[in-house]
C-alpha positions in Angstrom: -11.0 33.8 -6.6 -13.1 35.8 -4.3 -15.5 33.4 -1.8 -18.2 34.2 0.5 -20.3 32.5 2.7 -23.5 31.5 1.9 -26.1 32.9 4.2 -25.8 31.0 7.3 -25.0 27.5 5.7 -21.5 27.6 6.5 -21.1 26.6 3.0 -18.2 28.7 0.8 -18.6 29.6 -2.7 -17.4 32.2 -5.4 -18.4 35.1 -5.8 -19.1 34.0 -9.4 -21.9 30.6 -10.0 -21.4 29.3 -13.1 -24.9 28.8 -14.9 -25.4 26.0 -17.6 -28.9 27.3 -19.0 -27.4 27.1 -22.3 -25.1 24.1 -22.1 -26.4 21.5 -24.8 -28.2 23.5 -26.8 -27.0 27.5 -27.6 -23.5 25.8 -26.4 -22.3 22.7 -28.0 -21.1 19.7 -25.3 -17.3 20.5 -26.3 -17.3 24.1 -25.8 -20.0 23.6 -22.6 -17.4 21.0 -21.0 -14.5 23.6 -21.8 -16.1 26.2 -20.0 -16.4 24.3 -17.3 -12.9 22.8 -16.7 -12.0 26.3 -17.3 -14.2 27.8 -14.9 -12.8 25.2 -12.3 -9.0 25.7 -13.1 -9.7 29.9 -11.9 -11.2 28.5 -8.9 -15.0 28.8 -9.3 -16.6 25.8 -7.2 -20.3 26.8 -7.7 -22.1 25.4 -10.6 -25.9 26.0 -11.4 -28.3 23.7 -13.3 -32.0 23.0 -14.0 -33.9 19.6 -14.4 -35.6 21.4 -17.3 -32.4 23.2 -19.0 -32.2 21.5 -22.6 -34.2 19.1 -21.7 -32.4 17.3 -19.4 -28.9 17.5 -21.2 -27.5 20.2 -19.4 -27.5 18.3 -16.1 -25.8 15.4 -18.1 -23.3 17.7 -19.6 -22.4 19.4 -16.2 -22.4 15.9 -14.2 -19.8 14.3 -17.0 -17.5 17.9 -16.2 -17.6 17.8 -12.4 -17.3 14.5 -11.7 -13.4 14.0 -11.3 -13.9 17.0 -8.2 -17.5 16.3 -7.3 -16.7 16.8 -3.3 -15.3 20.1 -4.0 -18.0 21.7 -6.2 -21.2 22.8 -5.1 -23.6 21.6 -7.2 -26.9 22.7 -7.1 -30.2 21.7 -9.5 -34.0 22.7 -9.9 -37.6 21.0 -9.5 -40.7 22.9 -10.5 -41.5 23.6 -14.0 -41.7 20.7 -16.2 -42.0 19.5 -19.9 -44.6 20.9 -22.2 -46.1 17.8 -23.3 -49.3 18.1 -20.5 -48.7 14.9 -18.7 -50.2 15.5 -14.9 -48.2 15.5 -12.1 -44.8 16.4 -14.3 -44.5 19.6 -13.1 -45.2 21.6 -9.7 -44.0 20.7 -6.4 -46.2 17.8 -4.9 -44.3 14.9 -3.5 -44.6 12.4 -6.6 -43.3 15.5 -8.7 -40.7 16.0 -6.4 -38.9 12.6 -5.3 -39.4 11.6 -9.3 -37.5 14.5 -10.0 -35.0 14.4 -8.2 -34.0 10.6 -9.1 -34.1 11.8 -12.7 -31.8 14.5 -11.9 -29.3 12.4 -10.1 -29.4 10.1 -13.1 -28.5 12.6 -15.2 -25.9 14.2 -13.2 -24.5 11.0 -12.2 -24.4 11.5 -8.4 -25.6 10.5 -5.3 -26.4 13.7 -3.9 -27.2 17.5 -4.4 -25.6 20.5 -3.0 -28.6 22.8 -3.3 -32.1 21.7 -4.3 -34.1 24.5 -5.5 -37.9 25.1 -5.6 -37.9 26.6 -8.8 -40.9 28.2 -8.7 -43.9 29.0 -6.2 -46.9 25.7 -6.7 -50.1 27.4 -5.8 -51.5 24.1 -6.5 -49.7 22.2 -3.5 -50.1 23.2 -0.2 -46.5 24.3 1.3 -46.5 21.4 4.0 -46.6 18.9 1.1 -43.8 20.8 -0.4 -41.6 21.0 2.6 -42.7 17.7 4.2 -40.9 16.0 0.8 -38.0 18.3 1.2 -37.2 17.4 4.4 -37.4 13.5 3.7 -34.7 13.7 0.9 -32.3 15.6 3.6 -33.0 13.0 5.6 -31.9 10.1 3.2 -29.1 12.1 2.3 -30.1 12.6 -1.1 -29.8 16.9 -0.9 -27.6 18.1 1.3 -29.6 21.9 1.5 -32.3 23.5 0.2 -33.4 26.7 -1.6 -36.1 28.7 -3.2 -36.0 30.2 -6.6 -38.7 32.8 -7.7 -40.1 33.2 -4.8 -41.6 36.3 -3.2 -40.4 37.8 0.4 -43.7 36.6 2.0 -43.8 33.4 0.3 -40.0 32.7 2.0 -41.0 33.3 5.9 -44.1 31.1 5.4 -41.8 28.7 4.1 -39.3 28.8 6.9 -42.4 29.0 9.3 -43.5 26.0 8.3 -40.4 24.5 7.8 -39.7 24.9 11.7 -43.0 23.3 12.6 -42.5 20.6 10.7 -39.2 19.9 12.1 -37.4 20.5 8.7 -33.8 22.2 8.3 -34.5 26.2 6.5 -33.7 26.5 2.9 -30.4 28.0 3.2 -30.6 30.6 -0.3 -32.8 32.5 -2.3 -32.3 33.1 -6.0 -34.2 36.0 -7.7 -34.4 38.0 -11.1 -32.0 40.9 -10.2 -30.0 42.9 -12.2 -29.6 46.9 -12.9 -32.6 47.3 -14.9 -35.1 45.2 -13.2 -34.3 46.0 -9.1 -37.8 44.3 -8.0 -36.1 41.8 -5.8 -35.2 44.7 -3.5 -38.6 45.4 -2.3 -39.5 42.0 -0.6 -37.1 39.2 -1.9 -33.6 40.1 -1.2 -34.8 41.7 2.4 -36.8 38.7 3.4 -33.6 36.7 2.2 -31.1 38.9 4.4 -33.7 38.8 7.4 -34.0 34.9 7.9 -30.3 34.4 7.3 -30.9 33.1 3.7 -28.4 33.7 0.8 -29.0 35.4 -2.5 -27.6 34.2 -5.1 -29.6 36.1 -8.0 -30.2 35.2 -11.6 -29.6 37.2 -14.7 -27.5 40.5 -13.5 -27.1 41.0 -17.2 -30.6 41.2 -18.4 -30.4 38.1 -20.5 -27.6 40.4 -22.8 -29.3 43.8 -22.4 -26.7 45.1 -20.1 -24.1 43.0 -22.6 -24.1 46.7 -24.7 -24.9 44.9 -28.3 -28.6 45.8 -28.4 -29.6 49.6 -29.5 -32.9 51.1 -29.2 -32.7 52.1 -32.8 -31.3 49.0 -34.7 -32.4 45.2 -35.1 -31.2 43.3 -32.5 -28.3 40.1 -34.4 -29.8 37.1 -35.6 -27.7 34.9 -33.3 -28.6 37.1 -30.0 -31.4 35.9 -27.8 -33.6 38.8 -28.6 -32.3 38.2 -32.7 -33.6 34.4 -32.2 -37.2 36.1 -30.2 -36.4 33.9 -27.2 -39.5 33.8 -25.5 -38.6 35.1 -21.8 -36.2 38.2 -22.9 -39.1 39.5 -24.7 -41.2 39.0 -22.0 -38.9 40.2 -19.3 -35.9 42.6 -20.3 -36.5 43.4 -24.0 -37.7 47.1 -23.1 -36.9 50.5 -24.8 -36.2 52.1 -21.2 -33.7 49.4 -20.8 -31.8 49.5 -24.1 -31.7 53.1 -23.3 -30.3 53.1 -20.1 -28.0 50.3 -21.1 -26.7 52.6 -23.4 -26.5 55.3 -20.7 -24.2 52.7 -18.5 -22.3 52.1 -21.4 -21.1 55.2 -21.9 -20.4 56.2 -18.3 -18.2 52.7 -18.1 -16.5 53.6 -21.0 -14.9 56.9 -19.4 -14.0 54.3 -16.7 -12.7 52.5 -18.3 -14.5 49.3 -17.3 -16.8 47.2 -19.9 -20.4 47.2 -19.2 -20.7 43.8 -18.5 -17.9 43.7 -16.2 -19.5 46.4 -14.4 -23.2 45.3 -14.4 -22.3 42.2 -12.5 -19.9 44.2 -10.2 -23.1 46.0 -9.5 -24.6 43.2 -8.8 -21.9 41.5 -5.9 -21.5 44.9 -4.2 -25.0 44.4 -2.6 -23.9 42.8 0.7 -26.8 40.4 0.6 -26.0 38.8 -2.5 -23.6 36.0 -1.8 -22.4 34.8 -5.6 -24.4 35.6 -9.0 -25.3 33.3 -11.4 -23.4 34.0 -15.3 -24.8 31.7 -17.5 -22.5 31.9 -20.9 -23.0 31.0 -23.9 -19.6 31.0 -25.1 -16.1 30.9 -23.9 -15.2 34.6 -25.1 -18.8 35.8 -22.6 -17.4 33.2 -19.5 -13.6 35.3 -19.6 -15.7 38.9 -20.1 -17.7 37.5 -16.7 -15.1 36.7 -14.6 -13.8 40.4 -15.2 -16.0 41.3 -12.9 -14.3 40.2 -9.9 -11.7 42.9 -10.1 -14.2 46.0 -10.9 -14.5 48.0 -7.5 -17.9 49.6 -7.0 -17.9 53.5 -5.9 -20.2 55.4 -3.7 -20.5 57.8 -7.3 -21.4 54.6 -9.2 -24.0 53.6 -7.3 -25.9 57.1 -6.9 -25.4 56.9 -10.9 -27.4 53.6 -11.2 -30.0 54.8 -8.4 -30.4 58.3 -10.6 -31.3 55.9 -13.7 -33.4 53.1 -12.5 -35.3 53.9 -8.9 -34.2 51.6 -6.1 -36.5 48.9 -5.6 -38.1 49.2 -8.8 -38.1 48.3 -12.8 -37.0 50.7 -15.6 -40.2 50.7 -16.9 -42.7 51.6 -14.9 -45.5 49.7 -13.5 -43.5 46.5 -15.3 -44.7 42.9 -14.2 -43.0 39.7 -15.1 -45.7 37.5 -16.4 -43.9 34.8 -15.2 -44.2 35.9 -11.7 -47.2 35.6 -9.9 -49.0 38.8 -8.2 -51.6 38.4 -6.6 -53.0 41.7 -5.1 -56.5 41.7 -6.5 -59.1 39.4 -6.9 -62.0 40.4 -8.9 -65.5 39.1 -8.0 
């Protein structure tokens, strides 16, 4: 297993972060606790959850699979979104929201601490010294050992870490954005920001929630079981574009007289950005978890990386002018 550090924690982790997204629902609890024993016995020690992942049962699945070598695995959770069933204060970042949270969380993972605590998403509803003034209380009590910031644009991270140090609170230590061959946003404002304040990235998706798998065409229905086959509300939204099942085909072929899979390499591509400490693989069976860990022994050439720049422009999205919906952009105004 291949480790780095993470930004300027101190903190060692692989190169690979398992992601449970799909543990409990897509993935069953028997395969999901598979996965992860197996994931352990190759050496991965970095494990990635959400408060909102199934509903809650992803944290419970990953804190029954961990716990015999809890000390030795970072663990790392989510606060930020919450359920859809409109209740106030059950979502966002405010203190209440936060501290309830995380004792939820911990319930579910069956631990006394966190690793990581992520802000899963930017609150525009709750000034940042609320945020941060809660943060640094649970690192105080012991209850989260770091921090870190998920979704979050590069400006939004130095105002963060600005107010962080006048408030006396410890940085957030790692920064987790949507980055992946077709979508290279993040390299604009997040990943630099990240790399400037000593923060590591750890990004999210770097297969295009299964567009840089190689099973979707341009020109043929997508498979029933698929993400895009089920119309899973956030791959239509973010990744499920022509230019991208295009160029996915393009990469495809150019791996293939590589002889290298495509998703092998599109991780690859991903861990040979020097910023970019370990990236999240989120599998949703055991067959996808062995493909992922291929990875790790794909070396990424000078040629291959002027061939990814010639398809998708650095710093930008296949398609142009493309904006996540989910992300918030806030350049103009209107009267």
């Amino acid at each position: 297993m291949i480790y780095r550090t993470l930004g300027q924690s101190g903190l060692k982790v692989s190169a690979l972060t398992l992601g449970s997204m799909m543990f409990g629902e897509q993935t069953n609890t028997e395969d999901s606790l598979r996965i992860i024993d197996k994931a352990w016995g190759q050496g991965i020690n970095f494990i990635d959850t959400a408060d909102v992942y199934t509903n809650g049962r992803s944290e419970e699945i990953v804190g029954d699979a961990i716990s015999r070598h809890r000390q030795d695995w970072v663990l790392a959770s989510k606060v930020g979104f919450g359920p859809q069933d409109g209740l106030p204060n059950r979502s966002g970042l405010n203190r209440k929201r936060i501290f309830n949270a995380l004792e939820d969380s911990l319930r579910r993972l069956d631990t006394d601490y966190l690793d990581i605590y992520y802000l899963h998403r930017e609150d525009h509803d709750t000034p940042l010294e609320v945020t941060v003034s809660a943060i640094g209380d649970l690192i105080r009590q012991g209850k989260i050992r770091y921090w870190g910031l998920s979704n979050y644009r590069g400006w939004r991270i130095g105002e963060v870490i600005r107010v962080a140090e006048r408030l006396g609170v410890d940085r957030p230590v790692i920064s987790q954005p949507l980055y992946n061959i077709v979508n290279r946003q993040a390299e604009v404002e997040q990943i630099t920001a990240a790399a400037a304040y000593g923060l590591g990235v750890v990004p999210y998706s770097p297969l295009a929630r299964g567009v840089l798998s190689g099973k979707y065409s341009s020109d043929v229905a997508p498979q029933a079981g698929s993400r895009a086959g089920r119309q899973d509300k956030r791959i239509l939204e973010t990744e499920w574009r022509m230019e991208s099942l295009r160029i996915a085909q393009q990469i495809q072929q150019y791996t293939q007289g590589r002889g290298v899979g495509i998703v092998e390499f599109a991780i690859a591509w991903v861990l040979n950005n020097q910023a970019v400490s370990s990236a999240i693989v989120g599998p949703r069976t055991e067959a996808q978890w062995d493909s992922y860990t291929g990875a790790l022994e794909v070396k990424i050439s000078a040629e291959d990386e002027a061939f990814i720049d010639s398809l998708v422009t650095p710093g930008h999205a296949s398609t142009p002018g493309f904006n996540d919906v989910g992300h918030f952009v806030s350049g103009r105004i209107a009267l």
